[in-house]
C-alpha positions as a printed Julia matrix, in Angstrom:
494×3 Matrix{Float64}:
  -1.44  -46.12    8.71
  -3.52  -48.59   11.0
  -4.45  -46.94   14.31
  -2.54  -49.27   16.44
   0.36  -47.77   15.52
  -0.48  -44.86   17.98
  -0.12  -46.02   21.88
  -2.96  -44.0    23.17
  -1.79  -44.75   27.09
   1.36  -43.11   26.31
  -0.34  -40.1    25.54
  -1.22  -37.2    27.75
  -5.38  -36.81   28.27
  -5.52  -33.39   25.76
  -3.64  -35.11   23.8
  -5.78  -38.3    23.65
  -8.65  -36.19   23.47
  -7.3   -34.7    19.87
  -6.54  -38.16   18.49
 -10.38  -38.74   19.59
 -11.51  -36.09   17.6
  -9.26  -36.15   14.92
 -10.32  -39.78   14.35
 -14.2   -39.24   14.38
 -13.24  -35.87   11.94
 -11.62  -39.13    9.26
  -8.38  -37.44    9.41
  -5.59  -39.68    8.37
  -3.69  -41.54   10.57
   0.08  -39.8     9.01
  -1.78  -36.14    9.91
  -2.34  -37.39   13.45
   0.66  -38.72   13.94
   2.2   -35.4    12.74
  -0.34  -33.1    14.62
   0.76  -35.11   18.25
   4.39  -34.56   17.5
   3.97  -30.84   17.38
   1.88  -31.44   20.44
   4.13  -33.06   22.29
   6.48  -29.81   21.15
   4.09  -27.58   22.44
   3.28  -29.29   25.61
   7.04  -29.54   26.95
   7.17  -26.03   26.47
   9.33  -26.01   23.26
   9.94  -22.14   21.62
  11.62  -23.51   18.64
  13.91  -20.64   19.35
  17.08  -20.45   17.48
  19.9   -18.54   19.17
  22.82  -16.87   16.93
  25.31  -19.07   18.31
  23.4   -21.98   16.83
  24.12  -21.34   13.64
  26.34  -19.52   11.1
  25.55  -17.81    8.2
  26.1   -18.74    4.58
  28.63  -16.95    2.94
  28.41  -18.55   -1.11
  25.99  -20.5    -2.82
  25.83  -21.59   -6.71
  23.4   -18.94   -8.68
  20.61  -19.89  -11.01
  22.15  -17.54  -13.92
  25.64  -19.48  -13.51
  24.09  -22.73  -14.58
  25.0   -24.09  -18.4
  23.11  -27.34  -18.21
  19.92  -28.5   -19.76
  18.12  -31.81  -18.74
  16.51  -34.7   -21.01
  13.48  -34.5   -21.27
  12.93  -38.04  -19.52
  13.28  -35.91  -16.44
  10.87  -33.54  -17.27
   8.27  -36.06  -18.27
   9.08  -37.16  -14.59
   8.04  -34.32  -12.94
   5.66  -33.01  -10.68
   4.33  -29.46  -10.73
   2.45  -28.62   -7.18
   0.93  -24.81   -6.92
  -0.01  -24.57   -2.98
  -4.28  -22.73   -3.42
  -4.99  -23.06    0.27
  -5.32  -19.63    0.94
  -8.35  -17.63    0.91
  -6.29  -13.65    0.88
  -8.34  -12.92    4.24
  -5.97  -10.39    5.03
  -6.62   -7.7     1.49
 -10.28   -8.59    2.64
 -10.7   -11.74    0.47
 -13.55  -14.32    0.83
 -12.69  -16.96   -1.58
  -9.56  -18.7    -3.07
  -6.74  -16.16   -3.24
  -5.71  -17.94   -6.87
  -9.3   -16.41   -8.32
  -8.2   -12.84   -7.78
  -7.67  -10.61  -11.25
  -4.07  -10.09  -11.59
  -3.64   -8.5   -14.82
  -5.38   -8.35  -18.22
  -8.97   -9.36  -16.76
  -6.59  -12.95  -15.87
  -6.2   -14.29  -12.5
  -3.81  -16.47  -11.11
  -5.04  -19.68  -11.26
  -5.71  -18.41  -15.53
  -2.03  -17.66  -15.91
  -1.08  -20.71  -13.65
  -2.89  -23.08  -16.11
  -1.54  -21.6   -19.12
   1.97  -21.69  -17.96
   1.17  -25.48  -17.54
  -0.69  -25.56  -20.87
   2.43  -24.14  -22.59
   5.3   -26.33  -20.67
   2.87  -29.63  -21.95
   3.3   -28.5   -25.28
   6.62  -27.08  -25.58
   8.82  -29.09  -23.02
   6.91  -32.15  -22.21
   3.75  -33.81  -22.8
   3.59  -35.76  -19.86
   3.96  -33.22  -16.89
   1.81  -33.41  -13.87
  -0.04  -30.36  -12.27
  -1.11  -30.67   -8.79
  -3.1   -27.87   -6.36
  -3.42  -28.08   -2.86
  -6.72  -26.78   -1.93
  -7.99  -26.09    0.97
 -11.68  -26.76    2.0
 -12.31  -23.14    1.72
 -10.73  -23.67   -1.94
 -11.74  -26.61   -3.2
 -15.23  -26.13   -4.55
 -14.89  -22.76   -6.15
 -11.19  -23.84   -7.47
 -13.28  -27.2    -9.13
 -15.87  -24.58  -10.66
 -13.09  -22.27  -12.25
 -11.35  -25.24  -13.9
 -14.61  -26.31  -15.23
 -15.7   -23.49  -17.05
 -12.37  -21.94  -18.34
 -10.33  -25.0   -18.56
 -12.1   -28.08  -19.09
  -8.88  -30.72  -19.42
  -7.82  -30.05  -16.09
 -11.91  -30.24  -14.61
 -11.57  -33.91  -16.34
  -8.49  -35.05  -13.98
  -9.61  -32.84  -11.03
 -10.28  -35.31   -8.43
  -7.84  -38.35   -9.72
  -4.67  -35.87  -11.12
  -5.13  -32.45   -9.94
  -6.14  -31.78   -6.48
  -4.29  -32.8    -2.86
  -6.37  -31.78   -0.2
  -4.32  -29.99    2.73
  -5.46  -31.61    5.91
  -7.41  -30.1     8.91
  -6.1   -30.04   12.39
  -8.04  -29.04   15.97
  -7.43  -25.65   17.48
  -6.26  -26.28   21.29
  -7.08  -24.21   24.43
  -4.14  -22.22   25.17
  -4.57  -23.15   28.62
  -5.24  -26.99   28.8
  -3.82  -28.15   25.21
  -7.45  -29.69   24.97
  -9.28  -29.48   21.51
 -11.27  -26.21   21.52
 -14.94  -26.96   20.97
 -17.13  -23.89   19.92
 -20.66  -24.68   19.51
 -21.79  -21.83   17.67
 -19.83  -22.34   14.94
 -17.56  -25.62   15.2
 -16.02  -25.1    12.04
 -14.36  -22.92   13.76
 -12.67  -25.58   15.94
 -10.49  -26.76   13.11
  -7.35  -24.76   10.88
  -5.59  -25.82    8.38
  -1.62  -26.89    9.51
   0.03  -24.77    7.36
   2.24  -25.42    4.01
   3.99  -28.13    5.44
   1.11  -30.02    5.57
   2.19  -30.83    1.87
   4.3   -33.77    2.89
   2.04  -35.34    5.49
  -1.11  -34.76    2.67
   0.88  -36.42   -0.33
   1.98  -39.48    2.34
  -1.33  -39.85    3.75
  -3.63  -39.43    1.18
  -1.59  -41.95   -1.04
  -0.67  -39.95   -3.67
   3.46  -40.23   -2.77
   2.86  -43.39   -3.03
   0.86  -43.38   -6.3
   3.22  -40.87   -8.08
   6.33  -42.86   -7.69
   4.28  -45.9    -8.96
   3.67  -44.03  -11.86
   8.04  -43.4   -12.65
   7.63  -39.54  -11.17
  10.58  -38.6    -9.62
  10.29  -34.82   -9.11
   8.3   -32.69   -7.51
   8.26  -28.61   -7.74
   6.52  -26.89   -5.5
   5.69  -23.17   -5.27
   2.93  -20.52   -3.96
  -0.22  -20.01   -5.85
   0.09  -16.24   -6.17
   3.78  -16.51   -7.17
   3.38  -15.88  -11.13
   7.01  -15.55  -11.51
   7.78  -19.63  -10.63
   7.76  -21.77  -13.03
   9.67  -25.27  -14.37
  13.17  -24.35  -15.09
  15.11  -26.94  -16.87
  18.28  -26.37  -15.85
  17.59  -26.42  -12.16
  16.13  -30.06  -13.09
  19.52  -31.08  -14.5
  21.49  -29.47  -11.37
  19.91  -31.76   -9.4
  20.2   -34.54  -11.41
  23.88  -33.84  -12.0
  24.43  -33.07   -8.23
  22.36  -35.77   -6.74
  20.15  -32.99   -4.55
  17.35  -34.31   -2.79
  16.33  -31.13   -1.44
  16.75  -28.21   -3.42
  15.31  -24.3    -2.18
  15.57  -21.29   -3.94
  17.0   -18.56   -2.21
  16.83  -14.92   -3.29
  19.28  -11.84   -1.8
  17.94   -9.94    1.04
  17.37   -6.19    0.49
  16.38   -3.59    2.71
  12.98   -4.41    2.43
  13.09   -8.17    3.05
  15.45   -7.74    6.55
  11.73   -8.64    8.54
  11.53  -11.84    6.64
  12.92  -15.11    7.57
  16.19  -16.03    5.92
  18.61  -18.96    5.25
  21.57  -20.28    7.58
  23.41  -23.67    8.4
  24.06  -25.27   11.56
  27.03  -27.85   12.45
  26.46  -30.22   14.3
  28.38  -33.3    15.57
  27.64  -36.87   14.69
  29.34  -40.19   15.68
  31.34  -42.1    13.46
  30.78  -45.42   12.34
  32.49  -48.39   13.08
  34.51  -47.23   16.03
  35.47  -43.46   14.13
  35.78  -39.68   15.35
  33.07  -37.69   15.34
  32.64  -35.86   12.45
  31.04  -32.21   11.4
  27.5   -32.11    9.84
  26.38  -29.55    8.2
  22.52  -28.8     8.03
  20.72  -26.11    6.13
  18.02  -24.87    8.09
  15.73  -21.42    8.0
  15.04  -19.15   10.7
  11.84  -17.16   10.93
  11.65  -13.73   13.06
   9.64  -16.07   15.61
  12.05  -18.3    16.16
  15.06  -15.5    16.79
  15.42  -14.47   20.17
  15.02  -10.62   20.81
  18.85  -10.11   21.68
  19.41  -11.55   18.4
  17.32   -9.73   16.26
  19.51   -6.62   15.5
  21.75   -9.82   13.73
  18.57  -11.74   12.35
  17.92   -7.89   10.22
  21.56   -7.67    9.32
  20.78   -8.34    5.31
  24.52   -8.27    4.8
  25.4   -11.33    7.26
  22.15  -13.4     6.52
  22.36  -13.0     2.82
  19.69  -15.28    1.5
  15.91  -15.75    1.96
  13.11  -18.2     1.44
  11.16  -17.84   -2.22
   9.16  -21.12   -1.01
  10.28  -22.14   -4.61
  11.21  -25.62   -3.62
  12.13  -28.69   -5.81
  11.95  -32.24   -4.12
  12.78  -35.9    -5.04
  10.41  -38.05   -4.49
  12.09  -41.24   -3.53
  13.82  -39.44   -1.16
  10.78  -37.95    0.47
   9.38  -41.05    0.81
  12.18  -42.68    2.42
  12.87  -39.71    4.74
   8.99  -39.95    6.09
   9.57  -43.52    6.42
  12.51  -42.99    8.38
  10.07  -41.15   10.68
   7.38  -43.62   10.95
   5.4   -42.08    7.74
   6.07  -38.38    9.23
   8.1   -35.01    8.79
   8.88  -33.64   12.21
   9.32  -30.15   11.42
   9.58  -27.39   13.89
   6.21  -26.47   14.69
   4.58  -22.87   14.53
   2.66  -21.82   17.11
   0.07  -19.12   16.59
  -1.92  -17.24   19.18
  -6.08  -17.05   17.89
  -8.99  -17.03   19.25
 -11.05  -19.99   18.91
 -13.35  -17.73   16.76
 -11.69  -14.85   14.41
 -14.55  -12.72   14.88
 -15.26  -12.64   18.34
 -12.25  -11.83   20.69
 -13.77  -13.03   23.43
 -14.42  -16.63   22.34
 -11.55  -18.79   24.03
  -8.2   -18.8    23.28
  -6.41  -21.2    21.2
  -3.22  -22.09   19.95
  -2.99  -22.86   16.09
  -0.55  -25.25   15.39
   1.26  -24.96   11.54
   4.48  -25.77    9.81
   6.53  -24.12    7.07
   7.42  -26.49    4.13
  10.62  -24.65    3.57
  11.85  -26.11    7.14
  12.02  -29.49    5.31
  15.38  -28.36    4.27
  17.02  -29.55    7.36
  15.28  -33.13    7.02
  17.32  -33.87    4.02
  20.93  -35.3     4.08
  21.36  -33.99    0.46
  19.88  -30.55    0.44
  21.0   -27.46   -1.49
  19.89  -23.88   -1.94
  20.46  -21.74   -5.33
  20.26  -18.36   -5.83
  18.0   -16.98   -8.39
  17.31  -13.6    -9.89
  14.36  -11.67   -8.68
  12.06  -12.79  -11.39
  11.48  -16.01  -10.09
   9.75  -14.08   -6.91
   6.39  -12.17   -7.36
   4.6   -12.76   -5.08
   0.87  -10.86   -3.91
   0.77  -10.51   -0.21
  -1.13   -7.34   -0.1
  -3.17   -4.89   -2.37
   0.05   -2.55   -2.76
   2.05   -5.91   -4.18
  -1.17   -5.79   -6.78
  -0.64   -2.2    -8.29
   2.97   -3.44   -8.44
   2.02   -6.53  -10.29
  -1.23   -4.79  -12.58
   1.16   -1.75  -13.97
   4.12   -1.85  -16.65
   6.88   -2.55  -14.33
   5.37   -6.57  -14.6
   5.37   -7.46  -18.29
   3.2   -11.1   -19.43
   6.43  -13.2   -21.47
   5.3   -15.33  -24.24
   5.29  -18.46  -21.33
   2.37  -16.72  -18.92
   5.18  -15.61  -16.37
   4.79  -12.18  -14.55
   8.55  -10.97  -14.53
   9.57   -7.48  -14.18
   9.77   -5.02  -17.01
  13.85   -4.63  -18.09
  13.82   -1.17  -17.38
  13.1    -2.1   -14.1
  16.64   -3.19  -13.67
  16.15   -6.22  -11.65
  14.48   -4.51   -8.86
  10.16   -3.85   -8.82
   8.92   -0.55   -7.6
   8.47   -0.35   -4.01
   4.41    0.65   -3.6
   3.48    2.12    0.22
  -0.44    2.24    0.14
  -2.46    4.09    3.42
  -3.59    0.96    5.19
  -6.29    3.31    6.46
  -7.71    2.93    2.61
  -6.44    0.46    0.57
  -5.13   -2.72    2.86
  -8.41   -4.49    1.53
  -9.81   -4.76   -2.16
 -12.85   -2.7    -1.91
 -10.61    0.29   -1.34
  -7.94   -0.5    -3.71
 -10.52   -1.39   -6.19
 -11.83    2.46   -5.92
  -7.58    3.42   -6.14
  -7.64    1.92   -9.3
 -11.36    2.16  -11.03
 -10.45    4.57  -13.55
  -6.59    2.8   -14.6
  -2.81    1.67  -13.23
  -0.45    4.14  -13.58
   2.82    3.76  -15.43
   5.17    2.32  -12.71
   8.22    1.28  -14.63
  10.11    4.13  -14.07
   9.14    4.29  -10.44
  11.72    3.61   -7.41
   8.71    4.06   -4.68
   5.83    5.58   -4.43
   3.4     6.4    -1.11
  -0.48    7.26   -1.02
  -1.26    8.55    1.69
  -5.42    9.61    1.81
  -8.35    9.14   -0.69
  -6.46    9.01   -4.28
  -7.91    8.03   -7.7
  -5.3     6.97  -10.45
  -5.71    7.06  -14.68
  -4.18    4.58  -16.97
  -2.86    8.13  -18.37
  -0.63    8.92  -15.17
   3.02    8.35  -15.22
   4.97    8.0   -11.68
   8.8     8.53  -12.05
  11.59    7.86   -9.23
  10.37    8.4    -5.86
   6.62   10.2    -5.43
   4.97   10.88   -2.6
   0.6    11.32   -2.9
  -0.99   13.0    -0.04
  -4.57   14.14    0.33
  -5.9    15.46    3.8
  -9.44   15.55    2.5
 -11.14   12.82    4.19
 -14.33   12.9     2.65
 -13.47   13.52   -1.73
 -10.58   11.78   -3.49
  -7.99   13.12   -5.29
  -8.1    12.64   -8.79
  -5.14   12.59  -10.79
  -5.75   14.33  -14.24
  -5.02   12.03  -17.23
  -1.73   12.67  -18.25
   0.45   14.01  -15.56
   3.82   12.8   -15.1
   5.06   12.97  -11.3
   8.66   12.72  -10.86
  10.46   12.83   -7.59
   7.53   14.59   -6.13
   4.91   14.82   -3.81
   1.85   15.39   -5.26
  -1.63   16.92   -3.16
  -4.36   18.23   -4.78
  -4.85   21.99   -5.11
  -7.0    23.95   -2.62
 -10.49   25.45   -4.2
């Protein structure tokens, strides 16, 4: 996109001053274009709140397990699989890509990722794409995996496989200026968040390069979600339905009611050629940031807002491309504004404002856009080390495609897992949790551990168990073979 294109006197000076930057950094001119939009956002004092009476919830939508269709395979051979591998899993204590963390059977995710696109390729169709989008904190050790374990995706790494997620400038909180930090400017830059995807695929050329090539389909899902994979018949609903825009949507439990969930908001529009107005109806999501606090007993009501995000999303590419083109080679989505400091590790460095999207918001940029609901299996992801033990035991089961999908026993519903942050919210505890085995969780409703434990492959949790150890200084070991069933369990005094 040719620099002109931006009027740099119409700009405020911060703002100017992070088109400067952004510029000298070689950052495309579609990422610019999107990062001053969000500035502009910021700087007018937009919340991006969104009030109860804006919207209404959704009371029915068509379910994955109610579909009877199957696609041709021309449509498969015309689509694009995208795993999002920005992440480096800072928060269980994580220094590299998130995807090259063991999940289960000495595999990681990126190993079961490639062999779920290893078997689709030879079962399904030939021709399907893979795509990551790394990260610079990903790229290089993502490039080395790929090389030694799986050397025909290394061969198409930098033409086929990777996108590369932009970088945007952290701004003082106080000026909107770029935030320069001379001891470390690395540190002046963060990536924009997942919905960076659209502005990255636009900018870098590859949109444009995959429709060239007769792709018209794009799915898109996280990198430690092992449970997402190609699903033919959501392919053919699309197809069938002309979607453009298509999100799935599981049901909200108990445990999901902090989580950000699906609604749609009507809206009036004029009508052409002299017409009424008439109602249009927009699916949109709304995070816990963007509800107002009087709203929030609502926002938690799991029974009203029925439906949340999976970030399983499935996109047509023609119609991505002509939306951002509609938009001047953008995808205005509501902007996310997080509160840093300039530098992670020192709270006194300056304070910034990081400025991110959601992909999921793209929803409401799409005149044709549908949600589905889909069963549980489709969603596993690994957030924190307590999701892991969920994921590593025998309430997660490998199926014959490389999918992580809970055990049948498990009824639909995985085993809720409450570690002591105190212990285990980072690897190097957990790894001690779990040095000697995984228990047997497949039976298990929930389970706490609370103080220094030590599990055996030979232990057996059943229903709800409760582990508590108030030594601080010697863990509590379980003995191979116990079976703990709607328990709590401490160790036994000397």
């Amino acid at each position: 996109m040719p620099e002109s294109n931006i009027d740099m006197k119409a700009l405020s000076a911060a703002a100017q001053a992070c088109v400067t930057k952004m510029r000298a950094k070689g950052v495309n001119e579609a990422c610019i274009r999107t990062f001053l939009h969000q500035h502009k956002m910021i700087s007018s004092g937009e919340t991006g709140a969104i009030p109860d009476s804006a919207i209404e919830p959704i009371e029915k939508l068509d379910s994955l397990d109610g579909l009877n269709v199957q696609c041709e395979n021309a449509i498969l051979e015309s689509t694009v699989v995208l795993k999002l591998n920005g992440g480096l899993g800072t928060g269980m204590g994580l220094h590299d890509a998130k995807t090259l963390l063991e999940v289960k059977d000495g595999k990681t995710f990126l190993d079961f990722t490639a062999l779920q696109v290893e078997y689709l390729r030879k079962n399904c169709s030939s021709g399907l794409r893979f795509m990551l989008m790394n990260s610079f904190s990903t790229s290089a050790s993502t490039k080395d995996f790929l090389k030694k374990h799986y050397p025909w995706l290394y061969s198409v790494f930098d033409t086929e496989v990777e996108l590369m997620q932009n970088q945007v400038p952290k701004i003082l909180q106080d000026t909107l200026e770029p935030a320069v930090w001379s001891k470390d400017p690395a540190c002046e830059w963060a990536p924009p968040g997942h919905g960076d995807i659209y502005t990255a695929l636009y900018g870098s050329g590859k949109l444009q390069e995959l429709l060239k090539q007769g792709y018209r389909y794009m799915f898109v899902s996280n990198g430690d979600n092992l449970g997402a994979t190609v699903d033919s018949r959501i392919l053919a609903y699309m197809n069938d339905h002309d979607v453009d825009f298509l999100m799935e949507v599981c049901n909200r439990t108990e445990s999901d009611k902090k989580g950000g969930h699906l609604a749609r908001q009507v809206t009036k529009v004029p009508g052409g050629d002299g017409e009424q107005e008439r109602e249009k109806t927009t699916l949109l999501l709304r995070e816990s940031a963007q509800c107002p606090e009087e709203d929030m007993e609502s926002f938690q009501d799991i029974h009203k807002y029925s439906f949340f995000n999976t970030n399983n999303l499935w996109i047509s590419l023609p119609a991505l491309m002509e939306t951002m083109e509609k938009h001047g080679g953008t995808l205005p989505l509501p902007v996310i504004r997080n509160e840093k400091t300039v530098d992670p590790s020192d709270a006194k460095s300056p304070k910034v404002f990081q400025l991110e999207t959601a992909m999921g918001a793209a929803i409401a940029m799409f005149e044709h856009a549908s949600a589905i609901v889909v069963p549980r299996s489709r969603f596993a992801p690994v957030k924190t080390c307590a999701d892991l033990l969920a994921l590593r035991s025998d309430a997660y089961v490998i199926t014959p495609d490389s999918r992580l999908v809970l055990d049948e026993h498990c009824h639909g519903r995985p085993p809720v897992v409450d570690l002591d942050s105190k212990h285990y919210k980072l690897m190097k505890g957990f790894s001690k949790l779990v040095e000697r085995g995984v228990p047997s969780l497949v039976h298990c409703k929930h389970v706490s551990v609370k103080g220094l434990v030590q599990f055996t492959a030979m232990n057996v949790l059943k229903g709800n168990v409760k582990i508590e150890n108030p030594d601080a200084e010697n863990p509590y070991v379980i003995p191979d073979g116990t079976v703990l069933e709607n328990t709590t369990a401490s160790p036994t005094p000397a």
